[in-house]
Every structure is written in C-alpha cells, then in structure tokens.
LUMKETI-401467 format. One record per residue: y, z, x of N, C-alpha, C in turn. Coordinates in nm, 3 decimals, padded with zeros to 5 digits. Layout:
<sites>
site n_c2 = Y n_c3 = Z n_c1 = X ca_c2 = Y ca_c3 = Z ca_c1 = X c_c2 = Y c_c3 = Z c_c1 = X
...
</sites>
This chain:
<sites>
site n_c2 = -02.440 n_c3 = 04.820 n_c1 = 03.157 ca_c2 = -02.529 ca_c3 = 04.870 ca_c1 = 03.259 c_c2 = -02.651 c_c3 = 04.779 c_c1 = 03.272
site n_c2 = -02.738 n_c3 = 04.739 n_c1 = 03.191 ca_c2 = -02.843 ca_c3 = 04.656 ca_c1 = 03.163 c_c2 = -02.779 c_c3 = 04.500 c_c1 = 03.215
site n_c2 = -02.684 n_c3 = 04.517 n_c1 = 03.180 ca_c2 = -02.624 ca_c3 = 04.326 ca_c1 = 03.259 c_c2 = -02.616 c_c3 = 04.361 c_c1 = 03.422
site n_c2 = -02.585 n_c3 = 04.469 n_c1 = 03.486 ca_c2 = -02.512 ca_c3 = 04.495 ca_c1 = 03.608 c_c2 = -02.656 c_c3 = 04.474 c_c1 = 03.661
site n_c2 = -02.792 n_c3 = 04.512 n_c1 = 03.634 ca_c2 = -02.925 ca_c3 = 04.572 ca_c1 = 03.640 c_c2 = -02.936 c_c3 = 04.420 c_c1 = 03.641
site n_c2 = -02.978 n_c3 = 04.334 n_c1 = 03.579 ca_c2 = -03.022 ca_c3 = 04.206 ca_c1 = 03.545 c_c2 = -03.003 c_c3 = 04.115 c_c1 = 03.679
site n_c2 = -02.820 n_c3 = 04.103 n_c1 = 03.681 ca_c2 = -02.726 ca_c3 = 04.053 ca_c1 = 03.782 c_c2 = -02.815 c_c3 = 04.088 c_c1 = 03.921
site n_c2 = -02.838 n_c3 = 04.201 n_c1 = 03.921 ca_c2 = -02.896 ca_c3 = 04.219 ca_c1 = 04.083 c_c2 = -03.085 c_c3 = 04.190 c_c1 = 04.046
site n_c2 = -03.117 n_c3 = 04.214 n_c1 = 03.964 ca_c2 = -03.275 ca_c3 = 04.155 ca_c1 = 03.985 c_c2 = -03.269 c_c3 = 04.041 c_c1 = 03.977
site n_c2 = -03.211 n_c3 = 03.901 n_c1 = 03.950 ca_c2 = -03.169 ca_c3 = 03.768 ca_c1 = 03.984 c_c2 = -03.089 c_c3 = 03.764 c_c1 = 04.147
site n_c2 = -03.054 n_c3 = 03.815 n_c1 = 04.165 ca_c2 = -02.956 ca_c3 = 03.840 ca_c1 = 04.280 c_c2 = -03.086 c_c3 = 03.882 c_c1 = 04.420
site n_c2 = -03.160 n_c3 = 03.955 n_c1 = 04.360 ca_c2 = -03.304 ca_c3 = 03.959 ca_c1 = 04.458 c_c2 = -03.405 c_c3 = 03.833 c_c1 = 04.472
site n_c2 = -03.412 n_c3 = 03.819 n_c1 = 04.335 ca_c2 = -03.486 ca_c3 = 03.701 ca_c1 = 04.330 c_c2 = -03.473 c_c3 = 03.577 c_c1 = 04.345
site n_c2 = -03.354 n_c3 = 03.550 n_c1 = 04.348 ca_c2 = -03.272 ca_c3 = 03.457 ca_c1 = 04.455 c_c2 = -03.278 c_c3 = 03.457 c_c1 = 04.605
site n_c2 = -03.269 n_c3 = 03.576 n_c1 = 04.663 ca_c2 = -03.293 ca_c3 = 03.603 ca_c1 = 04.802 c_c2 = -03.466 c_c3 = 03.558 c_c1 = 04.847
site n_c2 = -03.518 n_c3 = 03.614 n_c1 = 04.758 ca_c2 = -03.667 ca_c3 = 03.604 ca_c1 = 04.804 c_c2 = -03.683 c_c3 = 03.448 c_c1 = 04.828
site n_c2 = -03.654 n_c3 = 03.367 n_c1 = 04.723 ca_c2 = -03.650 ca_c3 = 03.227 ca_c1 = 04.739 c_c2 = -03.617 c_c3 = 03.154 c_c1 = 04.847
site n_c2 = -03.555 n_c3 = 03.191 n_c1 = 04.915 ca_c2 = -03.485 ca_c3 = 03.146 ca_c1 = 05.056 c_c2 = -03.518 c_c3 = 03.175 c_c1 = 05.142
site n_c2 = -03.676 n_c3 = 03.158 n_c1 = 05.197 ca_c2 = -03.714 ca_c3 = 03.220 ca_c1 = 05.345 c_c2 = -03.625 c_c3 = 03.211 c_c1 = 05.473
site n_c2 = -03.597 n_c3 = 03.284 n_c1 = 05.537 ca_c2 = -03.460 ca_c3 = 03.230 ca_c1 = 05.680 c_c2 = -03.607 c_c3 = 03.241 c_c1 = 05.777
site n_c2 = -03.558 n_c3 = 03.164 n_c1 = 05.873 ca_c2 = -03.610 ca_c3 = 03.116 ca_c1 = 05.979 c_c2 = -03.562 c_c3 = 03.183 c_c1 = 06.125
site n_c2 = -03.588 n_c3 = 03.222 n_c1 = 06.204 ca_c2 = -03.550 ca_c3 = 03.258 ca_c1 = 06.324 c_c2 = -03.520 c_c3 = 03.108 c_c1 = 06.371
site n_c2 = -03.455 n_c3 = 03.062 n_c1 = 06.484 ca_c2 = -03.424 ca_c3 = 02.941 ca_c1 = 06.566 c_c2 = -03.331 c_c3 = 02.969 c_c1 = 06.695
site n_c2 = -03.354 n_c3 = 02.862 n_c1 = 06.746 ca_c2 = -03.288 ca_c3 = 02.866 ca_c1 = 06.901 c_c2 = -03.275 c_c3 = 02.696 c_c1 = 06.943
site n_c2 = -03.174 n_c3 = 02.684 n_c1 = 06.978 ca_c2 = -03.153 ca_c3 = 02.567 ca_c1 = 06.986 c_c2 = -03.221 c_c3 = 02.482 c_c1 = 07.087
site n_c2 = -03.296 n_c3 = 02.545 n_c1 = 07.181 ca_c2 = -03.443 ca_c3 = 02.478 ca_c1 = 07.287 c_c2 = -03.586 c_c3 = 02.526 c_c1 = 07.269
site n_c2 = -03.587 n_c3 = 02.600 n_c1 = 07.135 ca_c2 = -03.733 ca_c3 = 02.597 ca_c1 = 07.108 c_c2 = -03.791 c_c3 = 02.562 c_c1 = 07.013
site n_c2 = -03.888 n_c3 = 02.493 n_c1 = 07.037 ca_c2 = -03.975 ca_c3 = 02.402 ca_c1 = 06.961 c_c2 = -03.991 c_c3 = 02.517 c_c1 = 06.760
site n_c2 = -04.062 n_c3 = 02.449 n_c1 = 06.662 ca_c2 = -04.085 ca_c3 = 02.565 ca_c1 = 06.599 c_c2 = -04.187 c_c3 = 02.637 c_c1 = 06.636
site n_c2 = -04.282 n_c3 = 02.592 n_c1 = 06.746 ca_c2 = -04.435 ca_c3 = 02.655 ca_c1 = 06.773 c_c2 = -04.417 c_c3 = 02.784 c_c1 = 06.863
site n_c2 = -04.307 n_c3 = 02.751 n_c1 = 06.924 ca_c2 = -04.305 ca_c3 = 02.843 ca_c1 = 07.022 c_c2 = -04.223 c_c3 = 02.965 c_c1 = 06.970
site n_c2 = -04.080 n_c3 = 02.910 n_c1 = 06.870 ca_c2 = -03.999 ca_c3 = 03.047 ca_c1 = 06.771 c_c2 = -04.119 c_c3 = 03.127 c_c1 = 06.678
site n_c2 = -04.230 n_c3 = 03.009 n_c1 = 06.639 ca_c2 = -04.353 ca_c3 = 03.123 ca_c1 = 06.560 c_c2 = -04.448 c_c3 = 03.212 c_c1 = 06.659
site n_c2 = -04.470 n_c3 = 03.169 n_c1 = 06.778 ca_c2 = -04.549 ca_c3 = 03.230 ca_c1 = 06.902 c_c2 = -04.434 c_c3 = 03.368 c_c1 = 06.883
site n_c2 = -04.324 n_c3 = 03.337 n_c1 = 06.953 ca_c2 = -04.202 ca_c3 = 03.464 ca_c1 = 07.003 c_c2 = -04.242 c_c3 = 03.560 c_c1 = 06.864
site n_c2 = -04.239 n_c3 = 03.486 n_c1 = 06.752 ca_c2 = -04.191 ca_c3 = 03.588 ca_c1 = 06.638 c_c2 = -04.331 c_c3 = 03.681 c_c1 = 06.646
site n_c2 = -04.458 n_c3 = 03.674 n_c1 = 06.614 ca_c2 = -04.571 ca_c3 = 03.699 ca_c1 = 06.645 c_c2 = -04.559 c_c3 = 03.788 c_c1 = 06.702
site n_c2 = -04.500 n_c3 = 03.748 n_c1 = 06.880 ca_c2 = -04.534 ca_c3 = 03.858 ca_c1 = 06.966 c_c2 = -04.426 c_c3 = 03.976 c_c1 = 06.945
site n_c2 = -04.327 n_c3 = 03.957 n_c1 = 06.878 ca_c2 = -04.195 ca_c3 = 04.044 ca_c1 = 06.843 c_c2 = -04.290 c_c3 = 04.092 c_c1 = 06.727
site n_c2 = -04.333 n_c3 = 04.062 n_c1 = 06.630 ca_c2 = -04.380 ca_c3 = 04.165 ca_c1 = 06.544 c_c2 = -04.522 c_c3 = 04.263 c_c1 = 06.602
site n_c2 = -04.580 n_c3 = 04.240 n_c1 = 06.705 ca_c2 = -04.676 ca_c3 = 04.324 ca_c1 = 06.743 c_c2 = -04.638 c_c3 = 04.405 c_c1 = 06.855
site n_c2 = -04.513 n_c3 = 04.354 n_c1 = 06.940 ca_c2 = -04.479 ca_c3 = 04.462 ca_c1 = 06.982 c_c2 = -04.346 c_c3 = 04.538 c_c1 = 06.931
site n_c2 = -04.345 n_c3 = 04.511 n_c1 = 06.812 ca_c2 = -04.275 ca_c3 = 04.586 ca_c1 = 06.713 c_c2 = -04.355 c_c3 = 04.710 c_c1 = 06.664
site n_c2 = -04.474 n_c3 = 04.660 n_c1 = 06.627 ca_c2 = -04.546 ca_c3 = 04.735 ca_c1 = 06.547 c_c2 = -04.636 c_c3 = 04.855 c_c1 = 06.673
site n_c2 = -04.622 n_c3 = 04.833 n_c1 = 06.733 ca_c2 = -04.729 ca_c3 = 04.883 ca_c1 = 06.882 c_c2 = -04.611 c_c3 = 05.026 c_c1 = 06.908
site n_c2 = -04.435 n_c3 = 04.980 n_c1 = 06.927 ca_c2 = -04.370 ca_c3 = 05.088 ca_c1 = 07.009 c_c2 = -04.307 c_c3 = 05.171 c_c1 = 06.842
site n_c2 = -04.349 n_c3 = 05.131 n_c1 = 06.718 ca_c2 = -04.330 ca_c3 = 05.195 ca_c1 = 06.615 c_c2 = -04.441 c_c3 = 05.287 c_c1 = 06.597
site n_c2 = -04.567 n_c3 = 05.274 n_c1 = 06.616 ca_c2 = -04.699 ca_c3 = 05.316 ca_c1 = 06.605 c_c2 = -04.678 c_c3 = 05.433 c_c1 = 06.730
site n_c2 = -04.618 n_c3 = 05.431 n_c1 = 06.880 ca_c2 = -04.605 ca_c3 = 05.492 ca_c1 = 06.955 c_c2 = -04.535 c_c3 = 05.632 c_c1 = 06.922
site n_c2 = -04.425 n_c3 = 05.580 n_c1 = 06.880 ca_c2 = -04.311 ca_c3 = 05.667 ca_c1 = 06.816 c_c2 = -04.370 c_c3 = 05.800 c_c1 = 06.708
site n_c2 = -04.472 n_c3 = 05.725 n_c1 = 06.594 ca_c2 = -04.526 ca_c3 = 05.808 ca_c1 = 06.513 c_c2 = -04.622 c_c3 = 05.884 c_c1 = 06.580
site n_c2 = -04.691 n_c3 = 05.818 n_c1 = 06.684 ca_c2 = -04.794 ca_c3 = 05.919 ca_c1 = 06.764 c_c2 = -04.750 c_c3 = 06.040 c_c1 = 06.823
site n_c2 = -04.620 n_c3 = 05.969 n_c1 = 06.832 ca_c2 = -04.611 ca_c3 = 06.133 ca_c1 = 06.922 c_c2 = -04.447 c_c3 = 06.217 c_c1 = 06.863
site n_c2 = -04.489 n_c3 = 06.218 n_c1 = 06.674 ca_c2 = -04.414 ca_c3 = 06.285 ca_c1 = 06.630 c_c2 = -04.243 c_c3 = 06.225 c_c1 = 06.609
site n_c2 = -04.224 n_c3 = 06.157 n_c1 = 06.651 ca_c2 = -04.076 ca_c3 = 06.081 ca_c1 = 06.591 c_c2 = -04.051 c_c3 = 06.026 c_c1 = 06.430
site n_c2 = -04.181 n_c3 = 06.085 n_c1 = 06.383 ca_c2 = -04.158 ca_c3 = 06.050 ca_c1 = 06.245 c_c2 = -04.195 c_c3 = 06.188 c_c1 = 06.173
site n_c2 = -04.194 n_c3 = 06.248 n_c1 = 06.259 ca_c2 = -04.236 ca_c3 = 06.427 ca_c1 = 06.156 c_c2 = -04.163 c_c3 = 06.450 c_c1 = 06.067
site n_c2 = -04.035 n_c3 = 06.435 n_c1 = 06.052 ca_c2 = -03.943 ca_c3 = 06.476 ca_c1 = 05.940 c_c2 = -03.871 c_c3 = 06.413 c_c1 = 05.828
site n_c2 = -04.006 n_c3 = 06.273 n_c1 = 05.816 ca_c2 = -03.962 ca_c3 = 06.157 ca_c1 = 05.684 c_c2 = -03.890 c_c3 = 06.046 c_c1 = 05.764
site n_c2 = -03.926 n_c3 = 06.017 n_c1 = 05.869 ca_c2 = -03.854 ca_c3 = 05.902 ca_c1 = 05.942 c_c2 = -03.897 c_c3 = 05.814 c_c1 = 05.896
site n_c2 = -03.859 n_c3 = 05.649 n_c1 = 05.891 ca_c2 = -03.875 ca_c3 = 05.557 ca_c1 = 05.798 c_c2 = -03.954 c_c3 = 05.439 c_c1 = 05.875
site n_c2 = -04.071 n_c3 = 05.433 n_c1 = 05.939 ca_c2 = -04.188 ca_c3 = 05.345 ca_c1 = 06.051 c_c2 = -04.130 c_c3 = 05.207 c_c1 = 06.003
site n_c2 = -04.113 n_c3 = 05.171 n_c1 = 05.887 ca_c2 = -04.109 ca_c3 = 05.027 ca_c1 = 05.835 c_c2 = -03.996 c_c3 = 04.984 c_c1 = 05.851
site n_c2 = -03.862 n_c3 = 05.029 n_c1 = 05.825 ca_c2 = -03.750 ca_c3 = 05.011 ca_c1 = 05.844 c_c2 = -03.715 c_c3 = 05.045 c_c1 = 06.037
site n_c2 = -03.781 n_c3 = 05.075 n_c1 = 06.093 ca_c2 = -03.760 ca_c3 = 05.136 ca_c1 = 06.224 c_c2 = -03.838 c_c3 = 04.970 c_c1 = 06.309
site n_c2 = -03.959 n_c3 = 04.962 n_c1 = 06.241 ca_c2 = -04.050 ca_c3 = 04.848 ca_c1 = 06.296 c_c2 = -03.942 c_c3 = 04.714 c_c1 = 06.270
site n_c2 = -03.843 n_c3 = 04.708 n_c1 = 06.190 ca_c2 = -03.845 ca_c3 = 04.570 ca_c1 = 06.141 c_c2 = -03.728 c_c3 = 04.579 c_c1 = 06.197
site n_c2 = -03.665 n_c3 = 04.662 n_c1 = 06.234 ca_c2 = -03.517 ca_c3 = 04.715 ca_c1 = 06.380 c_c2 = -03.561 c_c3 = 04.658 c_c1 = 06.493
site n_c2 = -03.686 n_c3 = 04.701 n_c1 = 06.549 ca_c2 = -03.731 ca_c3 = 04.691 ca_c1 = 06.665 c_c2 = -03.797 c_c3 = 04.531 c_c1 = 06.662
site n_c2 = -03.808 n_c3 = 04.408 n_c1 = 06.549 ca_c2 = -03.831 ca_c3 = 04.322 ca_c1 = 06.572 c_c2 = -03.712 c_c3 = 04.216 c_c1 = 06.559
site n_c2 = -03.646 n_c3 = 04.245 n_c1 = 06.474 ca_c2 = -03.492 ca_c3 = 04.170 ca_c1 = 06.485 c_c2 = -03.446 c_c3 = 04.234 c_c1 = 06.636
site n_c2 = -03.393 n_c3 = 04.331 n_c1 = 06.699 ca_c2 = -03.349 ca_c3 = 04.335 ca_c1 = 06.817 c_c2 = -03.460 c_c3 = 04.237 c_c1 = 06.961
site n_c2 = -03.566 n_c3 = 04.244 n_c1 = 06.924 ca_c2 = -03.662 ca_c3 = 04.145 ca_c1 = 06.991 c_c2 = -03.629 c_c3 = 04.040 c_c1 = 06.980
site n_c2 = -03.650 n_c3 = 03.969 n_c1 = 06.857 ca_c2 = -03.557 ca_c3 = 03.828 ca_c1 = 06.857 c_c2 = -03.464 c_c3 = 03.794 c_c1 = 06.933
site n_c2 = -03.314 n_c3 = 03.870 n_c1 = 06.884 ca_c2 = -03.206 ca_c3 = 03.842 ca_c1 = 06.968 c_c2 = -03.258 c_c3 = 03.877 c_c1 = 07.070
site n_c2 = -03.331 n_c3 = 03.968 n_c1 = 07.188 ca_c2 = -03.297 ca_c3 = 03.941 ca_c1 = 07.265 c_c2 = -03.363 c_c3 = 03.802 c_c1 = 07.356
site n_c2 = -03.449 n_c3 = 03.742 n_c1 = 07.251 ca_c2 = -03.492 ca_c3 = 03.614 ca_c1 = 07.359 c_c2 = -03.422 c_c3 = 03.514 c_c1 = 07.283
site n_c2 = -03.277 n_c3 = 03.578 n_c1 = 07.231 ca_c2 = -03.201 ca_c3 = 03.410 ca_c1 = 07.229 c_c2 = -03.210 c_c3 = 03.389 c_c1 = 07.090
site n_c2 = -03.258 n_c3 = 03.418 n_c1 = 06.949 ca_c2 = -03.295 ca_c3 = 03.361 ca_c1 = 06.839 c_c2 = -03.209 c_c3 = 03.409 c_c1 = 06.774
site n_c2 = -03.153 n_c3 = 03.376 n_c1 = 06.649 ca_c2 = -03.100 ca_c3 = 03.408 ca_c1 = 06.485 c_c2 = -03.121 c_c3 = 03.346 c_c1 = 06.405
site n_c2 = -03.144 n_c3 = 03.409 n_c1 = 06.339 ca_c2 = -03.165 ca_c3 = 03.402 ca_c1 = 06.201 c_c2 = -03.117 c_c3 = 03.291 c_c1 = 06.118
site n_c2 = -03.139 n_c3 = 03.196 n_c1 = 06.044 ca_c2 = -03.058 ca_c3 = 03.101 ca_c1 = 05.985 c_c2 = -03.146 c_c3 = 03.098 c_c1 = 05.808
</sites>
C-alpha cells in the first residue's frame, strides 16, 4: 500500500514538472498568453456569476467549474494543449 502511495506522489510530481502550453499553429506566444488571460477572466467572471445567483448552493465545485469554462474557451479560439 505505502509503494502504490509513493508510485502516485512521484507520478504527481512528475506531472507538475511539465508545464503544457496552450498553442495554435498562427499564433505568436504573445498573443496564446493575451487569449489565455482573457479565457481565465472570463472564466472566472461567468463562474463568479453562477455563484451569485445560487448555482453553487448545494456544494458545487467554482474551481473545477472555472477551469471547465477556461479549457472550453481555449478550444474554442483554436488552441490545445501540448
């Protein structure tokens, strides 16, 4: 059990090591960091909306919901993940 435990806290800490990048094959990196920016604030703006007016009353998850609503932003102006 303690090896299985180990295996995956190396297995995280491996992941962390590897920042991924959003990209698109016609945009500069200034402009994939501009997009990402504006995908995380209006991530965070229609997540903040949601809680205002009760879509999170019953343990709904804002952070996991916000970071939905900024990966679907991405794709839709064209980007993945690499």
């Amino acid at each position: 059990m303690i090896r299985f435990f180990s295996l995956l806290f190396l297995a995280a800490l491996l992941t962390a090591c590897n920042p991924t990048r959003w990209v698109r094959p016609d945009a500069t990196p200034e402009q994939a960091d501009r997009d990402d920016v504006d995908c995380q604030r209006w991530a965070a703006r229609e997540a903040g909306t949601a809680a205002f007016y009760g879509a999170y009353r019953y343990g709904g998850y804002r952070v996991r919901d916000e970071a939905g609503l900024h990966n679907m932003c991405m794709r839709a102006k064209g980007y993945e993940r690499q």
